[in-house]
N, C-alpha and C positions, 0 to 999 in steps of 0.2 A: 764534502766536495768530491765530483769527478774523480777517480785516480788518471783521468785521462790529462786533467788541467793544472795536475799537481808541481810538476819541472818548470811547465811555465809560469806558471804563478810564481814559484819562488823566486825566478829573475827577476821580477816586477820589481818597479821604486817600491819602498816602502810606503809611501804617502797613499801608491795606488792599490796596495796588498790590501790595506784598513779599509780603505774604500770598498772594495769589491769580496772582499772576505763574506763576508751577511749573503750576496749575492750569489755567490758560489757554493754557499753552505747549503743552500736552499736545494734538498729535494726535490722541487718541481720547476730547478733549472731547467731552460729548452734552449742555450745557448743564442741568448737573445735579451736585446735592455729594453726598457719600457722607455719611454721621453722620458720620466719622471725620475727614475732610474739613470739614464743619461746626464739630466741636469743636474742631479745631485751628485754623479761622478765628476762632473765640472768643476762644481762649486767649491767638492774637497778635496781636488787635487791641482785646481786654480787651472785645467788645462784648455784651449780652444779646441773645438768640436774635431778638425780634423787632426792636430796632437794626441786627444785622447785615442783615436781611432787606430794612427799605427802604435801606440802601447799598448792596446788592445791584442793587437795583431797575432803574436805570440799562442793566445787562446786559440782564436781561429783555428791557425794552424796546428793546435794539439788537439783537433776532430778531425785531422787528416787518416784515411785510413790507405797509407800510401804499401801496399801489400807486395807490386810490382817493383816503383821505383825509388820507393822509398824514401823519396821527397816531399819534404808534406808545404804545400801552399795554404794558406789562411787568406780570407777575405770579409767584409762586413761592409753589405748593403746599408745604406741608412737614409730612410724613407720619409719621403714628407711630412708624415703624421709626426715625427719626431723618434719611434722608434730605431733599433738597431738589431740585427741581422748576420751570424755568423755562416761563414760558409767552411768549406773545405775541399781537399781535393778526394774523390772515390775510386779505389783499382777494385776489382774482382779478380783473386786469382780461379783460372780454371774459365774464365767468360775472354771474349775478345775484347782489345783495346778499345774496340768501338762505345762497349758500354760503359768506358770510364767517364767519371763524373769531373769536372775543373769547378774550382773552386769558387768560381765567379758565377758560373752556373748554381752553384750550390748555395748562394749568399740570396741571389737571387730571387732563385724557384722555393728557398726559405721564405723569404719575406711576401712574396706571392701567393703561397700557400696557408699566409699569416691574416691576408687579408690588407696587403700594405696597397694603398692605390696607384703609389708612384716613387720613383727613388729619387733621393735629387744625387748623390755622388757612392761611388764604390773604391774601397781601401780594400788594398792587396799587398801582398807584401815580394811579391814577383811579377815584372812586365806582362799585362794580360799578351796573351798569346793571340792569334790570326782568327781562332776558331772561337775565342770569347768577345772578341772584338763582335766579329759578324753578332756574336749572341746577343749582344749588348744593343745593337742596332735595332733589335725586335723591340724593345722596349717603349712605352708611352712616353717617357723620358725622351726618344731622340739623340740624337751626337749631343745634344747639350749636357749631357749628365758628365758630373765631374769626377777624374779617376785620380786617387789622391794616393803614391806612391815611397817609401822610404827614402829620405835624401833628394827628392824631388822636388819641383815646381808642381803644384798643383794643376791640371790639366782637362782636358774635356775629353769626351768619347773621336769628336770630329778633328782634336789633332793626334788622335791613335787609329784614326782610319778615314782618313782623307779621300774626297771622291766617291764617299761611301755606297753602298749600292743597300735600298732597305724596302721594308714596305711601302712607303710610301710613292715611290716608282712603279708601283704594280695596283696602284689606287684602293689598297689597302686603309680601312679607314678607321679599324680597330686592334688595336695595336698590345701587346703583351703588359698584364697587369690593368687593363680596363675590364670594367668590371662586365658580365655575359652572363645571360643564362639560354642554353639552345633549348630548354624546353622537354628534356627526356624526365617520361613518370618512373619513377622509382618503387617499383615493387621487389617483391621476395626479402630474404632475410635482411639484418641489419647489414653484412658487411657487403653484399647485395647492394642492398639503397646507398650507401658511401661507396662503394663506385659509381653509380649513373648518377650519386650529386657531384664528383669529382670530372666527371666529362661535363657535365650539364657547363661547367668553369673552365673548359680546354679549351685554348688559344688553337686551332685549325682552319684559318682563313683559306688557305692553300688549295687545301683538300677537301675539306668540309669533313677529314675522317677521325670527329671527335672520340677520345676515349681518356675513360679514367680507372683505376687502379685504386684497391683498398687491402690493406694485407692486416690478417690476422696475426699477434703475436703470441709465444707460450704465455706470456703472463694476462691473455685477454685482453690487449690496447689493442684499436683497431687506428691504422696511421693510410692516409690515402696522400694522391698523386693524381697530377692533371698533364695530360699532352702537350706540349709547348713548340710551334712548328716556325720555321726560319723562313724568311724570303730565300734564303739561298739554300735552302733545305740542309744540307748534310750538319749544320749544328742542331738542329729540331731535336727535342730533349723528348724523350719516351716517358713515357707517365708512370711506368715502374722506377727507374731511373730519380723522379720527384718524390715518391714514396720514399724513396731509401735517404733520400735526403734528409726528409722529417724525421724517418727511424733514426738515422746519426743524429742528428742533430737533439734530439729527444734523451741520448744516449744509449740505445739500442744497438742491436746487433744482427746483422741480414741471417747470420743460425738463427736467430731467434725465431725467423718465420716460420707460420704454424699451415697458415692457407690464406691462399689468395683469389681475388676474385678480379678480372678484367672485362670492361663494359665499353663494348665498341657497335656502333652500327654495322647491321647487315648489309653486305656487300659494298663498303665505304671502300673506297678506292687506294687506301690504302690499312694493313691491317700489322696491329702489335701484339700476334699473338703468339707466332713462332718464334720472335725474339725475348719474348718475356717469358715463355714454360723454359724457354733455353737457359736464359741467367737465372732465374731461379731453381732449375733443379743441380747449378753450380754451387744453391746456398743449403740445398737437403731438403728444397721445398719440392713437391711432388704435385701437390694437392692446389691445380686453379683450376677455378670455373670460368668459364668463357659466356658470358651472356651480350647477349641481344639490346642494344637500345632503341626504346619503343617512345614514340609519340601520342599524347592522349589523339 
């Protein structure tokens, strides 16, 4: 097991320690349940879907790497298909607050990056905030999606942000976690081709200035990230930003990064490349390539 999950595990009920022990034991944990997985955490700890969810919670928030404030938030997307989705909150010391990560965001661009097509409700374990709300509104989900809170009524997105203002006011008509391809070839090395398939997947309606993000690790994993852009832009989640999500959430570590590689269209209107050499040479990465996305 994680030494990250170890404090919170041990608060666990017992019923759900046996449960999730095998789980947690597993090496090729990525902080995430299969449906299958899920139903049978059900079945042995007798609990309904959203009960299990804030016990859960606990884990989440022990992938918080909360460096600044030292508050760690836990959250777990859980997606139509059945699976589940851990998030957490991200600080950077040494980078601006701008690039911190919320944990809703991280639950999220988790299961997005999982391949989930749609989420039906999101468990947190602190009131999402203004700037998660708006985030959550980009979703294929809609206000309908449900936010399931500790000590709470169970709730939707539309009475956490009434009035809401989204894409689909702006006759946006594909919407975050639908599935895209823009069509960029992928040439040069491998971590190369896993950027331009990482943008090929970037949600940039806005702009059209799709980019995606692949970073090398010391031990040779290669972990990418896709652009995630807001109607109301200033939540628009940067595609390094999603990479680092996968890296926590994988268990990883942003020292870990060895080289990076960032694939943005030429002269796209808007560009993530002075922001991403910046937080990354925050982590002792030096070493990214800026390449070109080309159309056959």
């Amino acid at each position: 097991m994680q030494s990250r999950f170890l404090s919170a595990f041990e608060a666990l009920p017992s019923t759900l320690q046996t449960a999730l022990a095998p789980l947690l034991d597993d090496p090729d944990f990525e902080a995430r349940l299969s449906a299958s997985q899920v139903a049978a955490l059900q079945q042995q700890t007798q609990m309904d879907a959203d009960t299990l969810a804030l016990a859960l919670l606990p884990l989440a928030a022990a992938c918080a790497v909360a460096t600044v404030s030292h508050f760690n938030v836990g959250a777990i997307a859980r997606g139509v298909s059945g699976a589940w989705y851990f998030g957490a909150n991200m600080e950077f010391v040494g980078a601006p607050l701008q690039q911190t990560v919320h944990a809703e965001q991280s639950a999220i661009t988790h299961a997005w990056l999982c391949g989930e097509p749609q989420l039906e409700s999101i468990t947190v374990n602190y009131t999402p905030c203004g700037h998660c709300r708006q985030f959550m509104n980009e979703l294929n989900s809609g206000t309908a999606i449900r936010i399931s809170l500790p000590q709470r009524a169970v709730s939707t997105l539309a009475d956490y942000l009434p009035d809401a203002f989204g894409p689909r006011d702006l006759d946006i008509s594909t919407f975050l976690m639908d599935h895209v391809d823009h069509g960029y070839v992928a040439t040069g090395d491998e971590l190369v081709q896993a950027a331009v398939a990482a943008a090929n997947a970037s949600h940039a309606p806005y702009s059209q200035s799709h980019a995606g993000v692949a970073l090398l690790t010391v031990s040779g994993s290669i972990v990418t990230g896709r652009y995630a852009e807001n109607a109301a832009f200033n939540p628009s989640f940067p595609p390094l930003q999603a990479a680092l999500v996968r890296l926590n959430m994988q268990g990883g570590d942003v020292r870990q990064i060895k080289r990076a590689v960032l694939a943005e269209a030429e002269n796209a209107t808007l560009s993530q490349f002075a922001a991403t050499q910046a937080t990354l040479q925050t982590f002792g990465c030096s070493e990214l390539l800026h390449v070109t996305l080309n159309k056959a």
